[in-house]
C-alpha positions as a Markdown table, in Angstrom:
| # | Residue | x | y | z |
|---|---|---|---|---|
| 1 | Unk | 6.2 | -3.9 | -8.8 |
| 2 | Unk | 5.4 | -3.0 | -5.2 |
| 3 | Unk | 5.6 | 0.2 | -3.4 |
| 4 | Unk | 8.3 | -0.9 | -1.2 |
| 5 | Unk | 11.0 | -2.1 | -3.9 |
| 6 | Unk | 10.8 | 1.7 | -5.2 |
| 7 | Unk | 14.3 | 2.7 | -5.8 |
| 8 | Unk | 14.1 | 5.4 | -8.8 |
| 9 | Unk | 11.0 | 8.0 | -9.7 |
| 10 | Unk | 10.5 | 9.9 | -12.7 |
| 11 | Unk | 8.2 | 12.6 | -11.8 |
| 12 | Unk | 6.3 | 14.3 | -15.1 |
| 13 | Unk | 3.7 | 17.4 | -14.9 |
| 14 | Unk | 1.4 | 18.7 | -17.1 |
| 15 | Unk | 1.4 | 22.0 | -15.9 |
| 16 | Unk | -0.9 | 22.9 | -18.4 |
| 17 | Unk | -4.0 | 20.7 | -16.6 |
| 18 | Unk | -2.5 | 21.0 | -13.3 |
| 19 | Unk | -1.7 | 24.8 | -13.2 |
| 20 | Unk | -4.2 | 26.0 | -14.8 |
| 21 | Unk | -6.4 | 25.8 | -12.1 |
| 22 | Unk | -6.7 | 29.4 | -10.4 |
| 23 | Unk | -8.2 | 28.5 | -7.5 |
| 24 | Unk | -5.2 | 26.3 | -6.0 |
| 25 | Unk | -2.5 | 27.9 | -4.8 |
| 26 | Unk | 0.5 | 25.5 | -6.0 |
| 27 | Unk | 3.4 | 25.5 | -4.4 |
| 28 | Unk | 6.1 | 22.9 | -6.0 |
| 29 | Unk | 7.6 | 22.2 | -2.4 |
| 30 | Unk | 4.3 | 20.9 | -1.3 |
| 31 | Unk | 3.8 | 18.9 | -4.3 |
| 32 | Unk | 7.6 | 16.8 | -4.1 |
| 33 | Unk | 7.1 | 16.3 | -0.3 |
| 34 | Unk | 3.1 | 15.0 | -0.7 |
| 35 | Unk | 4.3 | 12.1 | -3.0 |
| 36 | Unk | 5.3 | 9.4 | 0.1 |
| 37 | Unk | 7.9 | 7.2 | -1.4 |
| 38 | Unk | 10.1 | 4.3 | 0.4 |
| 39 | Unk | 12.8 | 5.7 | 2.4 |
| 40 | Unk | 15.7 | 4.6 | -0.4 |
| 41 | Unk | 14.0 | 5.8 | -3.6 |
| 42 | Unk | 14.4 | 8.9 | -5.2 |
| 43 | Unk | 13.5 | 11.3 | -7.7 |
| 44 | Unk | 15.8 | 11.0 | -10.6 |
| 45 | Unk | 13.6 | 12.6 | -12.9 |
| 46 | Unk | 11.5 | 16.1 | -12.9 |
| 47 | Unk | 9.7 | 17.5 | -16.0 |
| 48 | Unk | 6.9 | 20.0 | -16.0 |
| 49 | Unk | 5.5 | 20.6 | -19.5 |
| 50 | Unk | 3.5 | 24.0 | -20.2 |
| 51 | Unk | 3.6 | 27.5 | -22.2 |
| 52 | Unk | 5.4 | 28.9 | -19.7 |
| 53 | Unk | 4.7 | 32.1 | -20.9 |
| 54 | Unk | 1.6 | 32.3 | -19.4 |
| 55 | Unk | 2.7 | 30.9 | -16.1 |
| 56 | Unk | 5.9 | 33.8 | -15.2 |
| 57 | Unk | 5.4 | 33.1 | -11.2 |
| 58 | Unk | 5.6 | 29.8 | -10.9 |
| 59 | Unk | 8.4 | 29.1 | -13.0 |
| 60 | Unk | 11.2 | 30.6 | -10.0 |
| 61 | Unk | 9.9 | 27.7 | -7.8 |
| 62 | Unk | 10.0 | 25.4 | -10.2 |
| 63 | Unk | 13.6 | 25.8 | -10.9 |
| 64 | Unk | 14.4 | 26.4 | -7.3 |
| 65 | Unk | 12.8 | 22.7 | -6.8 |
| 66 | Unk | 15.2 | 21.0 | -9.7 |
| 67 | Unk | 11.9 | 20.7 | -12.0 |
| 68 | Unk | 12.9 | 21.1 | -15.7 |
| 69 | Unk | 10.7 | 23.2 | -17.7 |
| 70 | Unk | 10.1 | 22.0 | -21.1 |
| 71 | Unk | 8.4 | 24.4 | -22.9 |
| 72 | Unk | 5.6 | 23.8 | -24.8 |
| 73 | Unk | 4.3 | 27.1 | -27.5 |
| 74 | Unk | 1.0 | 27.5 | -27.6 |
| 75 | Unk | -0.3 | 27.6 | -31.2 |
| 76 | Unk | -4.1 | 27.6 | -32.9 |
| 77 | Unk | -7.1 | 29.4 | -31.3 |
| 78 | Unk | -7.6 | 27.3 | -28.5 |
| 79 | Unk | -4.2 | 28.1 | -27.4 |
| 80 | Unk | -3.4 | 23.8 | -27.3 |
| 81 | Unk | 0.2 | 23.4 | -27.0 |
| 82 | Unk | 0.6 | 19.2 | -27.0 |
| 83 | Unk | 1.6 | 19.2 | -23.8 |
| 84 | Unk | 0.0 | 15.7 | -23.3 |
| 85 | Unk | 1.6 | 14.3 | -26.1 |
| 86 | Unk | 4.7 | 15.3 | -25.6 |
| 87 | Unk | 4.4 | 14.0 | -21.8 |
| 88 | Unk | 2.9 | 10.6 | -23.0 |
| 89 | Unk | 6.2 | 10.7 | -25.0 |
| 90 | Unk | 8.7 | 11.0 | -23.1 |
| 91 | Unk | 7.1 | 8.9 | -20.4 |
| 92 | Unk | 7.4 | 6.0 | -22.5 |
| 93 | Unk | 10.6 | 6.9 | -24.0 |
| 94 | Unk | 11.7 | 6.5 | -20.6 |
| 95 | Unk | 10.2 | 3.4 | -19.2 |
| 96 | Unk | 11.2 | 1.5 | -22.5 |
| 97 | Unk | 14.9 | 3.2 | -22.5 |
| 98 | Unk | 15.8 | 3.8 | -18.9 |
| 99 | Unk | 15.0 | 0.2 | -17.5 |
| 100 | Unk | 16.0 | 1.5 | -14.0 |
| 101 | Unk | 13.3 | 3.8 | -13.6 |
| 102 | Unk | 10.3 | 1.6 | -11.7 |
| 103 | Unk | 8.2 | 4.1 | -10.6 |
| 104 | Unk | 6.4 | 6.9 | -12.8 |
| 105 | Unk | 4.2 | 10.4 | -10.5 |
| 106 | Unk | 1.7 | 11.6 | -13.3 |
| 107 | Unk | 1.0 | 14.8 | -12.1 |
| 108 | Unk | -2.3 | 15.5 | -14.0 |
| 109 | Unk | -6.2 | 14.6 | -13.5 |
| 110 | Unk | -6.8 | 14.3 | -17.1 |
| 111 | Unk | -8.4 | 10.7 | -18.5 |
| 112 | Unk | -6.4 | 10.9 | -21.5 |
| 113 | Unk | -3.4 | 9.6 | -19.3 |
| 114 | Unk | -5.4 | 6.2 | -19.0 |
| 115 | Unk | -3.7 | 4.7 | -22.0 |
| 116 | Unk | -0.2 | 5.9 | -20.6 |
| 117 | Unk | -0.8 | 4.8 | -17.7 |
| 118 | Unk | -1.9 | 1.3 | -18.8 |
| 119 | Unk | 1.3 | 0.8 | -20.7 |
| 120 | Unk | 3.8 | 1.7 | -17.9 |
| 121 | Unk | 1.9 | -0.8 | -15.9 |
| 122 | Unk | 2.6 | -3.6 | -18.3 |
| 123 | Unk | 5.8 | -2.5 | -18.4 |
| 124 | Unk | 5.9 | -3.3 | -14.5 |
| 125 | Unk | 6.5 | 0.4 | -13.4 |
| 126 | Unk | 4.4 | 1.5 | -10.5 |
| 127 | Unk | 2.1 | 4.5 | -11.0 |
| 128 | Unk | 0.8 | 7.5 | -9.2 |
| 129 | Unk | -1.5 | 10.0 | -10.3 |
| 130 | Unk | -1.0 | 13.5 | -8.0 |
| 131 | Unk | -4.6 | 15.5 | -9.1 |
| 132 | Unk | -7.3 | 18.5 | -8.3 |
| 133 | Unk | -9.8 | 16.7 | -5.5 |
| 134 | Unk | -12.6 | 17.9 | -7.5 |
| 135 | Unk | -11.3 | 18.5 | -11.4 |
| 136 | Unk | -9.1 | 14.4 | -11.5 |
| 137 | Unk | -11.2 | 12.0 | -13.7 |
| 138 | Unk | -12.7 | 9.0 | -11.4 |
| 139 | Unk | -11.6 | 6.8 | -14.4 |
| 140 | Unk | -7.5 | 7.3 | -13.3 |
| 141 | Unk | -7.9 | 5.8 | -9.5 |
| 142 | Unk | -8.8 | 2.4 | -11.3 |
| 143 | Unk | -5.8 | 2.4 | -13.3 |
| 144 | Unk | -2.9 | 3.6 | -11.3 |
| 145 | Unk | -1.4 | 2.0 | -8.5 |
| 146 | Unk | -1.7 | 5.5 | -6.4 |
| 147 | Unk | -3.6 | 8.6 | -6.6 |
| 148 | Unk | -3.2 | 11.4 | -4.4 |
| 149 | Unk | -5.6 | 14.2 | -4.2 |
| 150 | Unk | -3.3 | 17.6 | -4.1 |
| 151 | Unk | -6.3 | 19.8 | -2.8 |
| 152 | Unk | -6.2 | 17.7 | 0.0 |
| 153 | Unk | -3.2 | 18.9 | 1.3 |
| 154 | Unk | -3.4 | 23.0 | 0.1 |
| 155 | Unk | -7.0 | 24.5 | 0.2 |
| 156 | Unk | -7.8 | 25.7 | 3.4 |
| 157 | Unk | -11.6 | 24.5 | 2.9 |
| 158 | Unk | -11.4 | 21.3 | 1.4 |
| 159 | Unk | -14.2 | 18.4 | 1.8 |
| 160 | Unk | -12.2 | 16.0 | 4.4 |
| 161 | Unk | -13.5 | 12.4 | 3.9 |
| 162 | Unk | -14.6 | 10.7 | 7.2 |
| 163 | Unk | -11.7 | 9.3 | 8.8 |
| 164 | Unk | -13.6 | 6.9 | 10.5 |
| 165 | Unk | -14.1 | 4.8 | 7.0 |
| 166 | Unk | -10.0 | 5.3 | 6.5 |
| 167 | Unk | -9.9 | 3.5 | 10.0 |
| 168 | Unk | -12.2 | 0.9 | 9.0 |
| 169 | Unk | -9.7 | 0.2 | 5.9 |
| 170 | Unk | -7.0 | 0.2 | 8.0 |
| 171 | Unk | -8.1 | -2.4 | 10.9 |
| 172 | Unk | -9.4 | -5.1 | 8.1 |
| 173 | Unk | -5.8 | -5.0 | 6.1 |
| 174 | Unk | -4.3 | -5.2 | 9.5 |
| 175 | Unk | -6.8 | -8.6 | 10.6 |
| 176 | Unk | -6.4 | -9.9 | 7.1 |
| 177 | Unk | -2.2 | -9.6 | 7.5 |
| 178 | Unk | -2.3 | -11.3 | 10.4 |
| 179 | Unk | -4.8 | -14.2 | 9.9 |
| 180 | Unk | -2.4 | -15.1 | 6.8 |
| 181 | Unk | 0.5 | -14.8 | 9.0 |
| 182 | Unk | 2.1 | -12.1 | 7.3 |
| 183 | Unk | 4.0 | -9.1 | 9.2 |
| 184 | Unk | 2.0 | -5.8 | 9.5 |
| 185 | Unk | 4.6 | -3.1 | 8.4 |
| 186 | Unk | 3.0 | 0.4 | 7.6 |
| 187 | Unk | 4.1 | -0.3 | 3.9 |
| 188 | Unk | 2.4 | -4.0 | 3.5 |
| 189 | Unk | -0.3 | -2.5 | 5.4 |
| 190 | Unk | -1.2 | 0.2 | 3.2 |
| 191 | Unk | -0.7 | -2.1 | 0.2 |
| 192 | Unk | -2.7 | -4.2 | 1.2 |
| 193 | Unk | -5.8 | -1.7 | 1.3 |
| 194 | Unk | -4.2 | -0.5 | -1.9 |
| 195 | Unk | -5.3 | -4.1 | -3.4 |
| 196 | Unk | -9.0 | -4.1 | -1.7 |
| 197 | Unk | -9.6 | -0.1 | -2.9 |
| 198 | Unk | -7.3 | 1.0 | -5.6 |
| 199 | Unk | -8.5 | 5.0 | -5.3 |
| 200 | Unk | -7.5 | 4.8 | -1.6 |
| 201 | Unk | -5.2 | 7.9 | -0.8 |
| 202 | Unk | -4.3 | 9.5 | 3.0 |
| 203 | Unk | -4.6 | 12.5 | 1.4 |
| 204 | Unk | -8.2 | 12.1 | 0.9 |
| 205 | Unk | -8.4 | 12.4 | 4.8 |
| 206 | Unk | -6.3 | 15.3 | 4.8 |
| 207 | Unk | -2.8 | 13.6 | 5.3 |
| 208 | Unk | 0.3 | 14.9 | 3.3 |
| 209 | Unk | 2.1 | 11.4 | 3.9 |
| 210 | Unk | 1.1 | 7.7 | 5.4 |
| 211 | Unk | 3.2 | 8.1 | 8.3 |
| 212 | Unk | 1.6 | 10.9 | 9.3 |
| 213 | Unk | -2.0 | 9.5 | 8.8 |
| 214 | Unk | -0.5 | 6.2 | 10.9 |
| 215 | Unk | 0.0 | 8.9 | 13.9 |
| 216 | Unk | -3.2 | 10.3 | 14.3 |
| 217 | Unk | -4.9 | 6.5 | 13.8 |
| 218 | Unk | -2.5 | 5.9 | 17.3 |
| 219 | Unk | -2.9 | 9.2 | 18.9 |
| 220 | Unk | -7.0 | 7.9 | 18.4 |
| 221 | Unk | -6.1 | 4.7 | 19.6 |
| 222 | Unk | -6.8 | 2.6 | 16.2 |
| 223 | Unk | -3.4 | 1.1 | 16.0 |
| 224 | Unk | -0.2 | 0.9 | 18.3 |
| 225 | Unk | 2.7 | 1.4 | 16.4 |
| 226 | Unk | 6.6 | 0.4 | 17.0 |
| 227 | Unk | 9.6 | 0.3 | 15.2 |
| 228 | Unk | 10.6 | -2.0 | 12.6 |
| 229 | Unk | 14.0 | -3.3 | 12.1 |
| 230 | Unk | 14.5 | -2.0 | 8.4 |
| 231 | Unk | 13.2 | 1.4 | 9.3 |
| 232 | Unk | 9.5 | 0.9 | 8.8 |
| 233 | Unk | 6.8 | 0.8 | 11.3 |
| 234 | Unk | 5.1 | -2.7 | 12.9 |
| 235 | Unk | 1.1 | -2.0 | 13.0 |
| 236 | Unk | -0.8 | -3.5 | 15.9 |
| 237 | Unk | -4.3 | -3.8 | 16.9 |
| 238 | Unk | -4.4 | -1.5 | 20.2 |
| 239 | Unk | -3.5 | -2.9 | 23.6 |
| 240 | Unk | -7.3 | -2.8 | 24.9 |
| 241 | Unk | -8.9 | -3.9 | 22.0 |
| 242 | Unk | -6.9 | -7.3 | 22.3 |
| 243 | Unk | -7.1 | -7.6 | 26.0 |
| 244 | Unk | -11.2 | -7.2 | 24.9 |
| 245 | Unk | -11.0 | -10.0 | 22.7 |
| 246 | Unk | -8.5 | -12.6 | 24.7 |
| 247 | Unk | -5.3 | -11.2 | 25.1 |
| 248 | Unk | -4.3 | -13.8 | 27.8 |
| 249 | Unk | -3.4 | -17.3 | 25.4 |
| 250 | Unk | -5.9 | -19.2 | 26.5 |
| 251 | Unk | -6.1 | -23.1 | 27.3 |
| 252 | Unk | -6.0 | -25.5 | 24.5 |
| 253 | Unk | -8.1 | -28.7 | 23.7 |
| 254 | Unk | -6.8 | -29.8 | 21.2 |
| 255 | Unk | -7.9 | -33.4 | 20.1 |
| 256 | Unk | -5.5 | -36.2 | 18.3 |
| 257 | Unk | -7.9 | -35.8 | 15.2 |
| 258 | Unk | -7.4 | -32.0 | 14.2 |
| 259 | Unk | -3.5 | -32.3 | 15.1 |
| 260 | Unk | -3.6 | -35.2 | 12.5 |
| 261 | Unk | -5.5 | -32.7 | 10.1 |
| 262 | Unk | -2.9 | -30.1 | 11.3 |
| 263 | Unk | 0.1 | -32.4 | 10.3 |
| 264 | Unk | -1.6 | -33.3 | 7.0 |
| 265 | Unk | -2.1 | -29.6 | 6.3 |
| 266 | Unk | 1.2 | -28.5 | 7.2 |
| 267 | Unk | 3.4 | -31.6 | 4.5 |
| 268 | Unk | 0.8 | -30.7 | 1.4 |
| 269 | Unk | 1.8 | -27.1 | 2.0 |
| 270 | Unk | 5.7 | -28.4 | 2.5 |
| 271 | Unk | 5.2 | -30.4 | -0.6 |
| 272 | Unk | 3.9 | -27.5 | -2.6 |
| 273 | Unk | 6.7 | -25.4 | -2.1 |
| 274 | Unk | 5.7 | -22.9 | 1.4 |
| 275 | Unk | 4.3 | -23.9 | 4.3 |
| 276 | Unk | 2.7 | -20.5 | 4.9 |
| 277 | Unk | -0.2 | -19.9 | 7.3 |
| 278 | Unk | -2.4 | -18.8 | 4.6 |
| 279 | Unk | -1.9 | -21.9 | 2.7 |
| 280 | Unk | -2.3 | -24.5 | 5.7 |
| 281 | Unk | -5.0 | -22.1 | 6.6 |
| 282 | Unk | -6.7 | -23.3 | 3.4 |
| 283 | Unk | -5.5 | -26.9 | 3.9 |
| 284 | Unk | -7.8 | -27.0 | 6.7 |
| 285 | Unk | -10.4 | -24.8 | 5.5 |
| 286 | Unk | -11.0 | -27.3 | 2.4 |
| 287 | Unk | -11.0 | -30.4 | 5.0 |
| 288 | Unk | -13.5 | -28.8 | 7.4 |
| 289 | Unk | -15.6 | -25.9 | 5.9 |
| 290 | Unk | -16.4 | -24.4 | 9.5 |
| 291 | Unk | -13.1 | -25.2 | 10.6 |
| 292 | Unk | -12.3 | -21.6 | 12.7 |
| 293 | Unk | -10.0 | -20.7 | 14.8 |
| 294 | Unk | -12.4 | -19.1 | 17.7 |
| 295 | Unk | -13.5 | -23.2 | 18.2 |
| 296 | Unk | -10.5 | -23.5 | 20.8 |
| 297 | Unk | -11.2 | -19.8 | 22.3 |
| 298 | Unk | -8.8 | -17.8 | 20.0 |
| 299 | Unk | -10.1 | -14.2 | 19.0 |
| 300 | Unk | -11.0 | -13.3 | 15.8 |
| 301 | Unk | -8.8 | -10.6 | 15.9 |
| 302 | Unk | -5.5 | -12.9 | 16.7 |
| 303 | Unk | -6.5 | -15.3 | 13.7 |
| 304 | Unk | -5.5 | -18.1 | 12.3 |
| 305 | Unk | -1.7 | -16.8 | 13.3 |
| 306 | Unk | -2.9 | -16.4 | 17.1 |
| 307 | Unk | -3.6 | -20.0 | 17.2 |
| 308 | Unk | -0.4 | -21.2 | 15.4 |
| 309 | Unk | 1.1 | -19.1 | 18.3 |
| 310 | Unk | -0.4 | -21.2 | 20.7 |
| 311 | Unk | 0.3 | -24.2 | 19.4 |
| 312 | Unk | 3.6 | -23.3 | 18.9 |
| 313 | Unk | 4.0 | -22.8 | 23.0 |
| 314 | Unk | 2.4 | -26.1 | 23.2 |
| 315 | Unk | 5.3 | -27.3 | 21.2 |
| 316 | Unk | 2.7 | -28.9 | 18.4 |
| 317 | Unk | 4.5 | -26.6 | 15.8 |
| 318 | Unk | 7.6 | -24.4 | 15.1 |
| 319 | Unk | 7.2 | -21.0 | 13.6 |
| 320 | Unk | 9.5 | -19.5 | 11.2 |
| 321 | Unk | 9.7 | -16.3 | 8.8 |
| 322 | Unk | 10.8 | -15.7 | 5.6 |
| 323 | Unk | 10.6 | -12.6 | 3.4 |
| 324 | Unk | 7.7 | -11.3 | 5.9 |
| 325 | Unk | 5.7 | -14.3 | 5.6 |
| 326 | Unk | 5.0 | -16.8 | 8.6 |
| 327 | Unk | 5.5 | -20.8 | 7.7 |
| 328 | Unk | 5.2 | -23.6 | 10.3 |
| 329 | Unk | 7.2 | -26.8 | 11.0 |
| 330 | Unk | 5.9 | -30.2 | 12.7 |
| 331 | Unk | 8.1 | -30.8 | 15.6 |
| 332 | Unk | 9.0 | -33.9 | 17.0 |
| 333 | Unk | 6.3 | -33.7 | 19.6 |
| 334 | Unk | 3.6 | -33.4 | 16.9 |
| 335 | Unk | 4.8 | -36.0 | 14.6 |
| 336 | Unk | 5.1 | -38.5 | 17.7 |
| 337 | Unk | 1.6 | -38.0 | 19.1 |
| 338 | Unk | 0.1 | -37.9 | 15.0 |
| 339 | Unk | 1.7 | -41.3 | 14.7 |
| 340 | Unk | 0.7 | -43.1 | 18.0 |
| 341 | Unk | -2.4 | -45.8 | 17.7 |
């Protein structure tokens, strides 16, 4: 399941871990608007577990946010209540009865969830964890797909991590899209870092949602950033940076050998099922082990893709897209000079 296809969220919360914690001010608002989902999903589902006798103030807000309070009696000398169990429970009651439900917010830094949050996953549901910064087990950013860091967004002296290393994350997805041809949307962006670092959240680097951490990486010149047809965001390397590294196409040389290699590449990939950049990519990459792009004076930013583009000016190739992916074609031009003696 990926982030994008999102369409219904079941949101559980251990108030019991979560609230606990006097030195947080929680504030249920700021937790439902913190969890970034896909513009068409929503939350269908909101449970907070706890003895909610011992939590009187935060129960109006609760209720004034749609949350369902299931109450949980505290019993024994500890004052444990089950409130995990109970979660774990229902959690799974609903991913095996509720088939519609595809995404699951764990609102809890407790390592006991590792276990639930391992099934849900093999039950294709995607997960995120919303935790304490300082109190959420290191072990849950490996498991779920998400974690977000609520201290983050609501102590007024939290740690900020550099947001020159979030930068960093974003520009190599963004390179890595492009040099396999795919389209750089905010979402694919940010899923792909998602698959690099799975503990990667915006709200680590004080951001309540990804659009807003996408702003500031404009506003500081990291990205440019346009609209998308569907209602996402395209993701660009800046203006200057490209101009830098070889905005203007430059002139080809391209010799009758590497088209020949080109048109080879281009019918396995064809003949496997996609002719995707990536996979022609690799075509050529297994022909020619320093085969690289920069050899006919394309960037290293533009990629693989930025010399498809050129050839496809050239009229060598024809470019195509399909389900955000770039393929090729051999054009008439192509197969004509690849066949000449």
């Amino acid at each position: 399941m990926i982030k994008e296809e999102l369409r219904n969220v079941a949101l559980f919360i251990d108030f019991e871990n979560f609230g606990a914690d006097k030195e947080i001010n929680f504030r249920a608002d700021n937790l439902l608007d913190m969890i970034d989902l896909p513009r068409e999903a929503r939350i269908i589902m909101k449970r907070a577990y706890a003895d909610w006798g011992r939590f009187p103030k935060f129960k109006q807000q609760m209720l004034e946010n749609s949350i369902e309070l299931i109450e949980m009696p505290s019993h024994g000398k500890r004052g444990k209540n089950g409130a995990d169990m109970k979660l774990t429970v229902d959690a799974l009651e609903t991913a095996l009865m509720k088939e519609y439900v595809d995404a699951f917010v764990i609102v809890s830094g407790d390592s006991d969830y590792t276990s639930l949050i391992s099934k849900l996953r093999e039950y294709d549901k995607y997960v995120i964890v919303v935790g304490h910064s300082k109190s959420t087990s290191k072990l849950l950013a490996g498991y779920c797909d998400e974690i977000i860091y609520y201290a983050s967004l609501t102590e007024s002296e939290v740690e900020v991590s550099d947001l020159n290393t979030a930068y960093k994350y974003l520009t190599s997805a963004i390179k890595a899209l492009l040099n396999e041809g795919a389209e750089t949307t905010g979402s694919g962006v940010k899923s792909r870092i998602k698959q690099v670092r799975p503990g990667f959240s915006e709200s680590e680097y004080g951001f309540a949602q990804w659009r807003g951490f996408l702003r500031q990486a404009a506003a500081d010149k990291v990205v440019d950033l346009s609209h998308a047809s569907d209602g996402d965001v395209l993701v660009s390397l800046p203006r200057q940076e490209k101009k830098e590294e070889g905005e203007q196409l430059p002139n080809l040389s391209i010799s009758r050998d590497f088209l020949a290699q080109l048109c080879k590449a281009i019918k396995e990939s064809e003949h496997e099922g996609r002719s995707m950049f990536s996979r022609i990519n690799d075509r050529l990459l297994k022909h020619d082990p320093a085969f690289s792009p920069t050899r006919f004076g394309i960037s290293k930013t533009q990629g693989f893709s930025g010399l498809m583009r050129r050839l496809s000016e050239e009229g060598y190739v024809q470019i195509y897209r399909k389900d955000q992916t770039y393929s090729a074609a051999i054009t008439e031009k192509m197969q004509r000079l690849t066949t000449q003696s």
